[in-house]
C-alpha positions as CSV (number, residue, x, y, z in Angstrom):
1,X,39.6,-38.4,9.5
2,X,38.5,-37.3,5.8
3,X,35.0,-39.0,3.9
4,X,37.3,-41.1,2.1
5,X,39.0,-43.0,4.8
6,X,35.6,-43.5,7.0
7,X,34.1,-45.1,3.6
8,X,36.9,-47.4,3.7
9,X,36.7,-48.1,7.5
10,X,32.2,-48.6,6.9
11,X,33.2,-51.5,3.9
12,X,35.5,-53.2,6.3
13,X,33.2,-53.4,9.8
14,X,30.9,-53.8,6.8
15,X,32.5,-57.3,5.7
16,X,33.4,-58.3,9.6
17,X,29.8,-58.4,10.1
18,X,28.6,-60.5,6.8
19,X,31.7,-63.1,7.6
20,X,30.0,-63.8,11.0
21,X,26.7,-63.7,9.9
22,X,27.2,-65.9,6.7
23,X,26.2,-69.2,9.0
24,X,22.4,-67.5,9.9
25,X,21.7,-65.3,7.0
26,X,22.0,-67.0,3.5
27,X,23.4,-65.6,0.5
28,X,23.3,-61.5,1.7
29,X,25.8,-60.5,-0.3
30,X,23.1,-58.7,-3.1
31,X,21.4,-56.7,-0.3
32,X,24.8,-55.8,0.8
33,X,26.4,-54.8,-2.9
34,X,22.9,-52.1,-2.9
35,X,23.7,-51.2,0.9
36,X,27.4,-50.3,-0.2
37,X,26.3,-48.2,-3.4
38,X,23.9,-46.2,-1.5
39,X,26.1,-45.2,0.8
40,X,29.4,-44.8,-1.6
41,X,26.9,-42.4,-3.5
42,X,26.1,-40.7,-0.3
43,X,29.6,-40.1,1.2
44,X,30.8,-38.8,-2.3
45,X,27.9,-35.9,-1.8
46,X,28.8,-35.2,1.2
47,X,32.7,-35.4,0.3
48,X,31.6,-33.1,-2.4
49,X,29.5,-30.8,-0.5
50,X,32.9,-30.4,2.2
51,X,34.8,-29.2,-1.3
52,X,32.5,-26.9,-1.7
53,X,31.9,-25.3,1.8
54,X,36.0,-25.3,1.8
55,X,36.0,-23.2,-1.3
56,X,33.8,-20.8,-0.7
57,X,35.3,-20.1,3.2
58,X,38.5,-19.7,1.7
59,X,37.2,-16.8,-0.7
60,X,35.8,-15.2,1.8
61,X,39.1,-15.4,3.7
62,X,40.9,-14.0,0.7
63,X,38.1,-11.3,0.2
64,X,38.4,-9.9,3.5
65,X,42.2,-9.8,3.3
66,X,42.3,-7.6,-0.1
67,X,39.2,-5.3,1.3
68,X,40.6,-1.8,2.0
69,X,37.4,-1.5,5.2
70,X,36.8,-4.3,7.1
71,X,33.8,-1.9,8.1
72,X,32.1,-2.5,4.8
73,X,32.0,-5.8,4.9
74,X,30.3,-6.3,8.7
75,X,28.3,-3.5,7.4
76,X,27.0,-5.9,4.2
77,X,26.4,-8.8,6.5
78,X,24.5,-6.7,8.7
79,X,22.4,-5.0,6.1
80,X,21.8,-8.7,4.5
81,X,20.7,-9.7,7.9
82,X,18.3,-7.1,7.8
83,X,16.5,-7.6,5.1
84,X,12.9,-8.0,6.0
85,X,12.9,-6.8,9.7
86,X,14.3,-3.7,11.4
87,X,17.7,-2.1,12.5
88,X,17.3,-1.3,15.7
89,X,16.9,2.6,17.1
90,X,19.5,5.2,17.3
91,X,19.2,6.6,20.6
92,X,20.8,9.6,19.8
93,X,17.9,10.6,17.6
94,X,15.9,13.3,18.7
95,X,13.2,13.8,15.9
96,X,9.6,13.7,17.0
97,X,8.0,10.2,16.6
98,X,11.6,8.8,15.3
99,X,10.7,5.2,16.8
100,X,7.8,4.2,14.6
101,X,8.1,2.5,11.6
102,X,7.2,2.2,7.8
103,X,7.1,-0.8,5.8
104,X,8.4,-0.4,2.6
105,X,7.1,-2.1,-0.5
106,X,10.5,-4.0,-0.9
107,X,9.7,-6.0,2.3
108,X,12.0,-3.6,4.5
109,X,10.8,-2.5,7.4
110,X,12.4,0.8,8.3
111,X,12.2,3.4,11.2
112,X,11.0,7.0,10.7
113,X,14.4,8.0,12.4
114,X,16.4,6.0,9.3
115,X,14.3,8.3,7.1
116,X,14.7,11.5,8.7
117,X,18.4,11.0,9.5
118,X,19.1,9.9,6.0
119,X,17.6,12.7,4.7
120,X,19.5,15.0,7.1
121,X,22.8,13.3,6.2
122,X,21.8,14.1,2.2
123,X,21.0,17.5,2.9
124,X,24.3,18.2,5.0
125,X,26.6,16.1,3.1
126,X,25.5,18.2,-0.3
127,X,25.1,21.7,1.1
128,X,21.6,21.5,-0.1
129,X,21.3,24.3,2.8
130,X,22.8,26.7,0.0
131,X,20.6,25.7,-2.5
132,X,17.3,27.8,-1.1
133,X,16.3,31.4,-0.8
134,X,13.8,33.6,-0.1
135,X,12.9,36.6,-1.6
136,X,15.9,35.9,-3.5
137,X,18.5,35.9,-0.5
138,X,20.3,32.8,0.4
139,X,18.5,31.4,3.3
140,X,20.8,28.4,4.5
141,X,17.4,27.0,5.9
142,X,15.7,23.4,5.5
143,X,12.3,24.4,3.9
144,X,10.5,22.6,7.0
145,X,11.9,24.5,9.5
146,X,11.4,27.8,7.5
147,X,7.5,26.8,7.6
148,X,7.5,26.4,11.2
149,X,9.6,29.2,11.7
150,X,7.2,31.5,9.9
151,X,4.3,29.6,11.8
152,X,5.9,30.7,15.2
153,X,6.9,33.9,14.3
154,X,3.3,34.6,13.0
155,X,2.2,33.7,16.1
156,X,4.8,36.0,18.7
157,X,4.5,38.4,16.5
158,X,8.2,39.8,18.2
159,X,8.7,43.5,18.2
160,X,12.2,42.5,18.2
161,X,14.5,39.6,17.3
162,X,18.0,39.0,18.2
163,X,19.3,37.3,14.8
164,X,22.7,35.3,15.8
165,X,24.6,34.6,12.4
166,X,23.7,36.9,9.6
167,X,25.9,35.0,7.3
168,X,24.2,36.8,4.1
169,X,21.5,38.1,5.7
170,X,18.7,35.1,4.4
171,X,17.2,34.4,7.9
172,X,17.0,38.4,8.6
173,X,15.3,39.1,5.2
174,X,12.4,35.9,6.0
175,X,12.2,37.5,9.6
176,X,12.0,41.0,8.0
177,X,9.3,39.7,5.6
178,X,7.0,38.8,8.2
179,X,7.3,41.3,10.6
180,X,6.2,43.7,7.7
181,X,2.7,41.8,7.9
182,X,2.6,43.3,11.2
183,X,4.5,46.1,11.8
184,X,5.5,48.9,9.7
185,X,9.1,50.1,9.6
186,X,10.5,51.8,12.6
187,X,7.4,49.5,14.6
188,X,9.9,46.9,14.9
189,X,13.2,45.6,14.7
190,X,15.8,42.9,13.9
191,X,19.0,43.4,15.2
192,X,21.4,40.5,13.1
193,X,24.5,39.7,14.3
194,X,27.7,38.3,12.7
195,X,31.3,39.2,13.4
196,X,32.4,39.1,9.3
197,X,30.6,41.0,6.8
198,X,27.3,40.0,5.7
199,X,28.6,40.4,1.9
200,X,30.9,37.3,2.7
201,X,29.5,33.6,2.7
202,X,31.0,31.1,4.9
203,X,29.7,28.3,2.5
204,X,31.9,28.2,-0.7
205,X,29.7,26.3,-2.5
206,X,27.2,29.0,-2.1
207,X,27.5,30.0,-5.7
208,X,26.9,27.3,-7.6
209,X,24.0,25.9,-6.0
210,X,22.1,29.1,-5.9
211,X,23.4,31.0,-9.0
212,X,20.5,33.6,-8.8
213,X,20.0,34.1,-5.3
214,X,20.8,37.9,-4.8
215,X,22.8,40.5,-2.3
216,X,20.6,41.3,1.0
217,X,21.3,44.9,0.4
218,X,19.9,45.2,-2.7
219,X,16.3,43.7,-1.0
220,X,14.3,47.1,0.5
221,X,13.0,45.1,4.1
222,X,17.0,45.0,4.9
223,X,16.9,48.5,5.3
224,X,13.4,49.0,6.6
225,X,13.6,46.6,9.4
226,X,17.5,45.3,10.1
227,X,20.2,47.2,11.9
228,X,23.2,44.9,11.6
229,X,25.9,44.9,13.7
230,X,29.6,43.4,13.2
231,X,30.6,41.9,16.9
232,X,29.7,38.4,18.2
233,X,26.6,37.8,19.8
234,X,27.7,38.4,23.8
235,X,30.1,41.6,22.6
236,X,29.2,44.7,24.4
237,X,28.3,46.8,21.3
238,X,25.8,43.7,20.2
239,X,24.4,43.5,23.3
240,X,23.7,47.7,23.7
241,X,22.0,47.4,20.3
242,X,19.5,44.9,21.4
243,X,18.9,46.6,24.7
244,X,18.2,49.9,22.5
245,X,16.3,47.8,19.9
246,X,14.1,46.4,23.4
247,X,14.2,49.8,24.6
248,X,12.5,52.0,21.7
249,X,10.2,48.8,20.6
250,X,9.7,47.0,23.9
251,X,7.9,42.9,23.2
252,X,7.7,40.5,22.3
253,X,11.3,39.7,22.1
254,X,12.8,36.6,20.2
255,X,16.2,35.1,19.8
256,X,17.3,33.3,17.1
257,X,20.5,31.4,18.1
258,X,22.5,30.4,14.6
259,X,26.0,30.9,14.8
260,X,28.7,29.3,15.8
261,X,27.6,25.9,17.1
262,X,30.3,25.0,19.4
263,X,28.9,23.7,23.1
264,X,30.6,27.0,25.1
265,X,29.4,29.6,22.6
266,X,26.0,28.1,22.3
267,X,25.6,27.9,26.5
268,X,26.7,30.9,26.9
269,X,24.1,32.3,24.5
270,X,21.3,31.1,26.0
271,X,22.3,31.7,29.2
272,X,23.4,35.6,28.7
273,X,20.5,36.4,26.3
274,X,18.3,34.6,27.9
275,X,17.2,37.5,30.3
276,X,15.6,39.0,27.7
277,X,13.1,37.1,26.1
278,X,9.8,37.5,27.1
279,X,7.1,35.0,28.3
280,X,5.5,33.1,25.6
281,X,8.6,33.6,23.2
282,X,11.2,31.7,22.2
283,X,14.8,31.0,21.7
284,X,15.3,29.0,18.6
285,X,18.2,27.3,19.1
286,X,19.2,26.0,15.6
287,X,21.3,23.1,14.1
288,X,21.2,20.6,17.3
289,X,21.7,18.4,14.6
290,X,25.2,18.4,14.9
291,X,25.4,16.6,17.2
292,X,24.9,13.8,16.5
293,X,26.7,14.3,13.3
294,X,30.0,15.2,14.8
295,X,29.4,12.5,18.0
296,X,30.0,15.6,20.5
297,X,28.3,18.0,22.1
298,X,27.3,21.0,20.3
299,X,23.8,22.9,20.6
300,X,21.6,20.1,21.7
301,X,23.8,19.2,24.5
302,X,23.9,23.1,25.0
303,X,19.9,23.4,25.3
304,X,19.7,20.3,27.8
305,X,22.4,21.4,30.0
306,X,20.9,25.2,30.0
307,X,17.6,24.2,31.0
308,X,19.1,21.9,34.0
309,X,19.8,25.3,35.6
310,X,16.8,27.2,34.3
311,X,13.1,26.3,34.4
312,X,11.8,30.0,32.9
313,X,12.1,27.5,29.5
314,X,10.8,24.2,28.2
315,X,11.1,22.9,24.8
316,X,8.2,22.9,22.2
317,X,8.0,19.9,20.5
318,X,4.6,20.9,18.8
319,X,7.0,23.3,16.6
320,X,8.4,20.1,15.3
321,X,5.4,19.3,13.3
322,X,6.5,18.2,10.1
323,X,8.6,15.7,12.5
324,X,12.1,16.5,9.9
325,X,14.0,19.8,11.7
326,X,17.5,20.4,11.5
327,X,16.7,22.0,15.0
328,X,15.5,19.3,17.0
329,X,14.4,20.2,21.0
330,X,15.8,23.7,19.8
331,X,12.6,25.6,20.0
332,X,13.0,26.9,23.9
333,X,9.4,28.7,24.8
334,X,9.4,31.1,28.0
335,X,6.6,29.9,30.3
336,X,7.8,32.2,33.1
């Protein structure tokens, strides 16, 4: 029944009742003339109001009919439904304290892990892993994690570190750096591993974002403290250099697990190389990011399911200070 025909329905049951009332009420009919235009007004508002509503559900009906993502749009609704509280937490995150929150001074409320991540996403999504160095050698490193890297390593103090995934040879030349602080050449050693040729960047955006980063060969600690070796990490001729390296320099010993991230590769790793760290040193196992990024298992899921069957390891949260790492739970210490 529409507002028009329940207006004309209200002024008949309207004039029923002032017929049969006529004989005990006398002369009604001005009360009932302002009765009538109060309510005509009213029901034309409300008739009004019914236009209105109608309109603007009927736009939204044609707007989500031309949208190319119906994922955008739930996506709007749910960030205007957010405005002023919290989304709720990703359990997938792994940073350190990632369930607090901030409030921000536009009356968001956000959690540390929506900060983090976002940043993560920023930094992955625009190879911003390219744009560092040090020394002048392409590092592929967040600088947070090269910090705590440098912390730990200045700490260990390895004799010898088992570098997985030269690439172009920046993690070897920061490792190199500081073990000169420490040891002189031929006192120590980094065996880096990669099966192409360290002159060769996987990252094609390389160039651009670090225009002046140099070649590792032209840096003197690559040939002071680096043997490099072209085989994959678990090859037989990779493996005999660092049993040589361990040999002629004996401990600490460190492993530095950054090549290819797949789940199998990165198990197998830990699980083969693991023999030879020693107690109180690590393997850092790098970029358990990913996982979450891709939504499979990749490192992380690597680390937990290696320390299910081993308890020499545990990981070090405290070498997630800066709570950001693209390494998350990565940092495996030897207790025993």
């Amino acid at each position: 029944m529409t507002w028009r025909k329940l207006f004309l329905l209200t002024v008949q049951l309207l004039s029923l009742k002032t017929c049969n009332a006529e004989s005990a009420i006398r002369d009604p009919s001005i009360r009932i003339a302002s009765l009538l235009m109060r309510v005509t007004r009213k029901l034309d508002t409300i008739y009004k109001l019914q236009e209105e509503v109608m309109a603007e559900l009927d736009e939204i009906h044609s707007l989500r009919k031309i949208s190319e993502d119906n994922g955008e749009i739930k996506q709007t609704i749910h960030e205007v439904e957010c405005t002023g509280g919290v989304y709720s937490f990703d359990r997938a995150s792994s940073f350190r304290s990632a369930n607090e929150t901030v409030a921000m001074n536009n009356g968001h409320v956000v959690r540390l892990d929506d900060i983090l991540y976002g940043y993560d996403y920023l930094f992955e999504q625009k190879h911003l892993f390219s744009a560092g160095s040090w020394l002048g050698v392409q590092s592929q490193q967040d600088p947070w994690d090269l910090v705590a890297i440098q912390q730990l390593l200045w700490d260990v103090k390895p004799k010898v570190i088992y570098d997985i995934g030269t690439n172009v040879g920046g993690s070897a030349i920061l490792f190199a750096h500081i073990m000169s602080q420490y040891a002189k050449p031929r006192e120590a050693l980094i065996v880096s591993i990669d099966p192409k040729d360290f002159a060769v960047n996987w990252d094609a955006e390389a160039q651009r974002l670090c225009p002046r980063c140099t070649a590792v060969a032209d840096n003197p600690l690559w040939g002071q403290y680096v043997r490099f070796v072209k085989a994959r990490a678990v090859e037989r001729s990779a493996l005999a250099a660092l049993q040589e390296a361990i040999s002629t320099f004996g401990g600490p010993v460190l492993i530095s697990v950054d090549g290819w991230h797949r789940y199998a590769e990165v198990l197998k790793q830990c699980q083969v190389l693991s023999q030879y760290v020693t107690i109180g040193s690590y393997i850092i196992v790098q970029d358990t990011k990913l996982d979450r990024f891709l939504r499979k298992a990749g490192p992380r899921r690597a680390v937990y399911d290696f320390l299910k069957n081993n308890t020499d390891f545990e990981i070090d949260k405290s070498r997630e200070a800066f709570l950001y790492s693209q390494h998350t739970d990565g940092y495996l210490r030897r207790i025993r």
